[in-house]
C-alpha positions in Angstrom: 3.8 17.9 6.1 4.1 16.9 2.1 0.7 15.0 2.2 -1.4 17.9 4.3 0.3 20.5 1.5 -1.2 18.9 -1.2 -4.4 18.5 0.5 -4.3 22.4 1.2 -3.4 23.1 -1.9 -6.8 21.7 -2.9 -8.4 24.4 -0.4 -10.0 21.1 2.0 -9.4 20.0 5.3 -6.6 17.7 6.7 -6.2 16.0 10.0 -3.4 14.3 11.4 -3.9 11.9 14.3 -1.6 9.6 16.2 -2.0 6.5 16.4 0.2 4.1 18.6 0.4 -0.1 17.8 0.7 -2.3 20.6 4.3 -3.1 20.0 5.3 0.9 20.3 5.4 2.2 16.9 4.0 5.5 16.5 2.4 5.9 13.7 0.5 9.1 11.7 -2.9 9.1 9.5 -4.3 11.4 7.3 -7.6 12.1 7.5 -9.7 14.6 5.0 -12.9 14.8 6.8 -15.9 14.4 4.6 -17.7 17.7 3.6 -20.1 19.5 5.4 -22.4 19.6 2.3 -26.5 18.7 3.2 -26.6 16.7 0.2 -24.6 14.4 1.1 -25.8 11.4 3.0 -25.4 10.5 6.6 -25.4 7.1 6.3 -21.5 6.5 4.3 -18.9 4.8 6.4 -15.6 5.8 6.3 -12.6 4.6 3.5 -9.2 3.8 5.0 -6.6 3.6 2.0 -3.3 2.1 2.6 0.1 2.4 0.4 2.8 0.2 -1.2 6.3 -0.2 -0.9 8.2 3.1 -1.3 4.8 4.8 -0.9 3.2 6.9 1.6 -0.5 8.5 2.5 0.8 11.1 0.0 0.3 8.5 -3.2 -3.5 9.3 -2.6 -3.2 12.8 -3.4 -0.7 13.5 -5.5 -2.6 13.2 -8.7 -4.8 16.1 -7.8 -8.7 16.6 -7.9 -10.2 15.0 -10.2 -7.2 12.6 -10.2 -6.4 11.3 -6.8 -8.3 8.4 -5.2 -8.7 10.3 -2.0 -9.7 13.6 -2.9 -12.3 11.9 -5.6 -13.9 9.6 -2.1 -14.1 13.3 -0.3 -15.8 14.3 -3.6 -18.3 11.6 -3.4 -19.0 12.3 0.0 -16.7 10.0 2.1 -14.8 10.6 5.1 -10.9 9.4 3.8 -8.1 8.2 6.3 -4.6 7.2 5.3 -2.5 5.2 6.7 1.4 5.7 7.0 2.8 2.4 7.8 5.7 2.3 10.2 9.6 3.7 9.0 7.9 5.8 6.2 8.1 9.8 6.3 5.3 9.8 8.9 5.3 7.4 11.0 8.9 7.1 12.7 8.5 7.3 15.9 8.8 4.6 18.7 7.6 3.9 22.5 11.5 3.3 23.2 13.7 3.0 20.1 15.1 5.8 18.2 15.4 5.3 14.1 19.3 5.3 14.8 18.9 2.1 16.2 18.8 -1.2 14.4 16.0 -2.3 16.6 13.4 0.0 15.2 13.9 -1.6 11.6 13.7 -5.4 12.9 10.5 -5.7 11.0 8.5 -6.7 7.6 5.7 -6.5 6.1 4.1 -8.9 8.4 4.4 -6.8 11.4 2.5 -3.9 9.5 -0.2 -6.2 8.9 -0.5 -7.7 12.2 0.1 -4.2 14.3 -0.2 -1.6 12.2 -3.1 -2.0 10.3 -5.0 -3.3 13.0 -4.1 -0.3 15.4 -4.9 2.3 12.7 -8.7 0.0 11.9 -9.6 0.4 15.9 -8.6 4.1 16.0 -10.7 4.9 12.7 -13.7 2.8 14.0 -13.3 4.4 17.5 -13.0 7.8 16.1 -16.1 7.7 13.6 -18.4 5.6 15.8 -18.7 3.1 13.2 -19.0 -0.2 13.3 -17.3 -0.8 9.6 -14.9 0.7 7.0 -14.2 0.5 3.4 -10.6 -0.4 2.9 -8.4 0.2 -0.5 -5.0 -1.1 -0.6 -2.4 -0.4 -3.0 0.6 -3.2 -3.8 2.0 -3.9 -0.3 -1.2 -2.5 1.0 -3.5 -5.4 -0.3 -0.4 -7.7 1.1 -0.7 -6.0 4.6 -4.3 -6.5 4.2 -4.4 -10.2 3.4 -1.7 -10.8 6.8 -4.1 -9.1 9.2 -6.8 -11.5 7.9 -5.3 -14.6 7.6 -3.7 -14.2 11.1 -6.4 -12.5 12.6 -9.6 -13.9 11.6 -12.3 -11.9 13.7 -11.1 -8.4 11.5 -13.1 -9.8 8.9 -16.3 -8.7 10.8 -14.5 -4.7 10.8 -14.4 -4.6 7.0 -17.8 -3.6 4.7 -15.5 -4.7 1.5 -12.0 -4.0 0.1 -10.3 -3.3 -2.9 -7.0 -4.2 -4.1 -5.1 -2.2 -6.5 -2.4 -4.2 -8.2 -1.9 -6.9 -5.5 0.7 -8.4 -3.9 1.1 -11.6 -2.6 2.1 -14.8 -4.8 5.3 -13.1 -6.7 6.0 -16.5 -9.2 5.6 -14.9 -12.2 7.2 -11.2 -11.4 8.7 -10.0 -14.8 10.4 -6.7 -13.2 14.3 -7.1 -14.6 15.6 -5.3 -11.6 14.0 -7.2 -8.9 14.0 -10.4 -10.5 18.1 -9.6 -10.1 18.0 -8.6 -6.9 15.9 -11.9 -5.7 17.9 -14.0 -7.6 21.7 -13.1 -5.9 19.4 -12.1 -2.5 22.2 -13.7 0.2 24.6 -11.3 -2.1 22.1 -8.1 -1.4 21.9 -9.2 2.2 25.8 -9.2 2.3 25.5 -6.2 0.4 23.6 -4.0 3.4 25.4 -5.9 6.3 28.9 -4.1 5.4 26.8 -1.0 4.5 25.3 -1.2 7.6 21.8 -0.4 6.2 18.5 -0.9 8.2 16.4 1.8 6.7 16.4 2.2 2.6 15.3 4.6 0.1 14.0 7.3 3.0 12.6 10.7 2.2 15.4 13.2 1.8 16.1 16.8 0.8 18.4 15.2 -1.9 15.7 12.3 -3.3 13.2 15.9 -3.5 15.2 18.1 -5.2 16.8 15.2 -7.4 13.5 14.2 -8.6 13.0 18.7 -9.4 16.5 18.1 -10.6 16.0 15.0 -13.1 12.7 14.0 -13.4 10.8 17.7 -14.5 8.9 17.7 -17.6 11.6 20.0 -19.9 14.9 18.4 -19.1 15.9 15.9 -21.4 16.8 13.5 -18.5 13.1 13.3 -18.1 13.3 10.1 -20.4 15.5 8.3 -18.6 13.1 9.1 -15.3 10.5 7.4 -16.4 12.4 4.8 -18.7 13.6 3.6 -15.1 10.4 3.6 -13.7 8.6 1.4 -16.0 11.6 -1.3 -15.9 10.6 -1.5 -12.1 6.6 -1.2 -12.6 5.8 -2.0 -16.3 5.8 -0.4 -19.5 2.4 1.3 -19.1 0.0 2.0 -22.4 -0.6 5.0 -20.4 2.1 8.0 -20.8 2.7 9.7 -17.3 1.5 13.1 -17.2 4.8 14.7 -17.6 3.9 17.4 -14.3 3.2 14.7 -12.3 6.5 12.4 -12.3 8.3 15.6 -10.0 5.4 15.9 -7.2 5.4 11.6 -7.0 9.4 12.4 -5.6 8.3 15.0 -3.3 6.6 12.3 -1.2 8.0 9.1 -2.6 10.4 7.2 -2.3 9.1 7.3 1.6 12.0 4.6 3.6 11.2 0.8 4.1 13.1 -1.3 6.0 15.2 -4.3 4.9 12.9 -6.9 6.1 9.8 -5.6 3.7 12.2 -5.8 1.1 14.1 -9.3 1.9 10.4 -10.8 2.4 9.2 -9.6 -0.5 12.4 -11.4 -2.0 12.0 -14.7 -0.3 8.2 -14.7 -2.3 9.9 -14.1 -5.6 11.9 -17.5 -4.7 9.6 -19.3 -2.8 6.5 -18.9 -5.5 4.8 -18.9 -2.1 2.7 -16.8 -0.1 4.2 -17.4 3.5 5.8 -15.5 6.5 9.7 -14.4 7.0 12.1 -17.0 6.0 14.6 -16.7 8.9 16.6 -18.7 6.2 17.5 -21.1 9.6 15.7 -24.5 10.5 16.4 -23.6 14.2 15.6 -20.2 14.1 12.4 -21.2 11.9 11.3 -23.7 14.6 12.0 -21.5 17.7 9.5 -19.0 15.9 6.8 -20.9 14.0 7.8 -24.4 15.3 8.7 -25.9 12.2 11.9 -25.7 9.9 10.0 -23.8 7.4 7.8 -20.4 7.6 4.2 -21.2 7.4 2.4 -20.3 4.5 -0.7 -17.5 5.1 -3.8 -19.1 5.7 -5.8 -17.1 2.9 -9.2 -19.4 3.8 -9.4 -17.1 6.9 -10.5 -14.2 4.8 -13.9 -13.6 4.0 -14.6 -10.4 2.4 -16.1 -8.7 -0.1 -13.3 -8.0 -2.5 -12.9 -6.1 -5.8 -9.6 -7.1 -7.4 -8.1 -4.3 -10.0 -4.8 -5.5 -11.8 -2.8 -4.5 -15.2 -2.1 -5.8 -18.2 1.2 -4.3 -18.5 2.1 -4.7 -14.5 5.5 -6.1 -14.0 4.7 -6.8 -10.4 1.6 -7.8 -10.3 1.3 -10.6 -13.3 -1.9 -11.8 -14.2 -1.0 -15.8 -13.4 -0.1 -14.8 -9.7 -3.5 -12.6 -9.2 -5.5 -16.0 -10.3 -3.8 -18.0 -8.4 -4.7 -15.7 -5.2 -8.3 -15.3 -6.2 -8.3 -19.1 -6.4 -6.8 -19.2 -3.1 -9.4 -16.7 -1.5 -12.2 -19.5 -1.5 -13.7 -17.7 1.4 -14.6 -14.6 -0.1 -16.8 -13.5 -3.0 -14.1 -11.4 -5.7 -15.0 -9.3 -8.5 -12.2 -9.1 -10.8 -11.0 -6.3 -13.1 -7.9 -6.5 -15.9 -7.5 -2.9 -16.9 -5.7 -3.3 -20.1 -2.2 -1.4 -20.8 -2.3 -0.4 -16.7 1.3 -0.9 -15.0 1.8 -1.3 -11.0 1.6 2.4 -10.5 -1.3 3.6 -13.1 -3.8 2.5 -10.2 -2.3 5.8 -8.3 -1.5 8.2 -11.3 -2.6 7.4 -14.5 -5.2 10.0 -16.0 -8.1 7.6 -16.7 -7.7 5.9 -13.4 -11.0 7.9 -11.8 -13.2 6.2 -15.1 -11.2 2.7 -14.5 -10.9 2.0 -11.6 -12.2 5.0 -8.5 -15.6 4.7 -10.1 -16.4 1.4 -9.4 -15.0 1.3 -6.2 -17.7 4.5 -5.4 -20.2 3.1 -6.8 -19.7 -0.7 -4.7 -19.3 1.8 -1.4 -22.2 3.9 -2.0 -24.7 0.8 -2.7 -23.5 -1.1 0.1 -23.6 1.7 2.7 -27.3 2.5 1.4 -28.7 -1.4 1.4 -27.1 -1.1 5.0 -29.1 2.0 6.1 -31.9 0.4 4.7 -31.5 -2.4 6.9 
């Protein structure tokens, strides 16, 4: 297991536990437990982190210690579970449906939101004996968050606070060339994976590994073009990628999404709108939501604490769209952070990212979990 390795390699801990959503998709978490060191308080709740598109539990690790959100919350004391959402390296199992059949990939983003995420809160809450969690979401993870809580109102109360890294949900003003293409011709993609046949894309392979050795290591001179095609997805970061770091990302990323995640993500781009899955079908719209056009989320129903990290230099996440949703979450109370020259992916890897960004989300965690012991 890619994400255990690297936590080994670090000489801690790491659990896996199974974890089952109520519409039969087996799913895995990581878990470092939280060190058995007398200094540390009692009183901390646990973090659950959850990943992008492409991404995995192993995005939180990668980086190293010192480096990697997770191992710097086991650092601080913290007991850290990761999520792997369904169809990724780690979670692709299923109550009934093998991944050979198109079944199993009938699903977006929306569905990870609404029975993933919720599954994988119970089990950690359950598991702990807590009451509450700390939550950080990365790109389609603060997307998966804001579905749960606009559908499902009463998670609210399972949540101390959240952050979100480079969020994801009103996609107007997305400046990444590639995907702007893709949106724009999206029937013609559709078409596309139809004769293809494709479900599943981008999973973990032996080839995507030992391409990314192949390509992508420091002393080639294809190492350019690596990360020249990176940045025209993510941004062109202020931030150089450590060059030893662009080969372990591959190991573990990309880790498979289906072609919903990616076709909703697509009708956003067009839309401008944050809303559910576009059956692109008045009748098909109304059997499902009972009206010709998908619903829009209701972000009013969340009410959290929320700390709000986004990039300069993010070709995702642009800074218009990230107003716009803080403007929309009138229900919660938002701190907001531009960290300048930071593209969609220096959240997870960039060198300063513990001083920019971990930090502060420590520092919100340990207050609140102390004013609540104090309680």
């Amino acid at each position: 297991d890619s994400v255990c390795q690297a936590v080994h390699r670090q000489r801690l801990e790491c659990q896996v536990h199974p974890v089952e959503s109520s519409d039969g998709y087996r799913l895995s978490v990581h878990r470092i437990p939280a060190p058995r060191n007398p200094e540390c308080p009692r009183h901390l709740r646990p973090f659950l982190l959850m990943h992008g598109l492409l991404g995995s539990a192993g995005d939180f690790v990668t980086a190293g210690r010192g480096r990697s959100l997770a191992l710097e919350l086991h650092a601080r004391c913290f007991d850290v579970w990761m999520a792997n959402a369904r169809g990724t390296t780690h979670s692709r199992g299923h109550r009934s449906l093998p991944t050979t059949d198109a079944r199993f990939w009938q699903f977006s983003w929306h569905e990870i939101g609404v029975y993933d995420l919720p599954a994988i809160v119970d089990y950690v809450l359950a598991r702990t004996g807590q009451q509450q969690l700390h939550y950080v979401g990365h790109s389609q993870g603060t997307t998966v968050l804001l579905v749960l809580l606009s559908q499902r109102p009463e998670y609210n109360a399972r949540f101390v606070n959240a952050a979100l890294m480079a969020p994801v949900a009103f996609l107007k003003h997305l400046s990444s060339p590639p995907l702007r293409l893709l949106a724009k011709d999206s029937s013609g993609v559709t078409l596309l994976l139809n004769k293809l046949g494709l479900n599943e894309l981008l999973p973990a392979t032996a080839l995507t590994q030992v391409g990314g050795q192949f390509f992508c290591s420091a002393s080639l001179p294809t190492y350019a073009l690596c990360t020249f095609f990176t940045s025209l997805y993510v941004g062109f970061s202020d931030y150089p990628l450590d060059r030893n770091i662009l080969p372990r990302i591959l190991e573990t990323t990309p880790a498979g999404f289906s072609r919903g995640q990616l076709q909703h993500f697509g009708q956003l781009i067009n839309s401008g709108k944050f809303q559910q899955y576009d059956y692109r079908s008045p009748r098909l719209n109304a059997l499902r939501y009972g009206q010709n056009t998908p619903p829009s989320y209701q972000l009013g129903n969340v009410r959290l604490q929320l700390q709000i990290f986004h990039g300069s230099r993010d070709a995702l996440s642009s800074p218009a769209d990230v107003q716009r949703l803080v403007r929309e979450l009138r229900h919660s109370s938002t701190q907001m952070y531009l960290v300048p020259g930071y593209n969609h992916i220096d959240f997870l890897f960039a060198t300063s990212a513990p001083q920019m960004v971990y930090q502060r989300i420590i520092q919100q965690a340990w207050q609140l979990d102390a004013a609540a012991s104090m309680a």
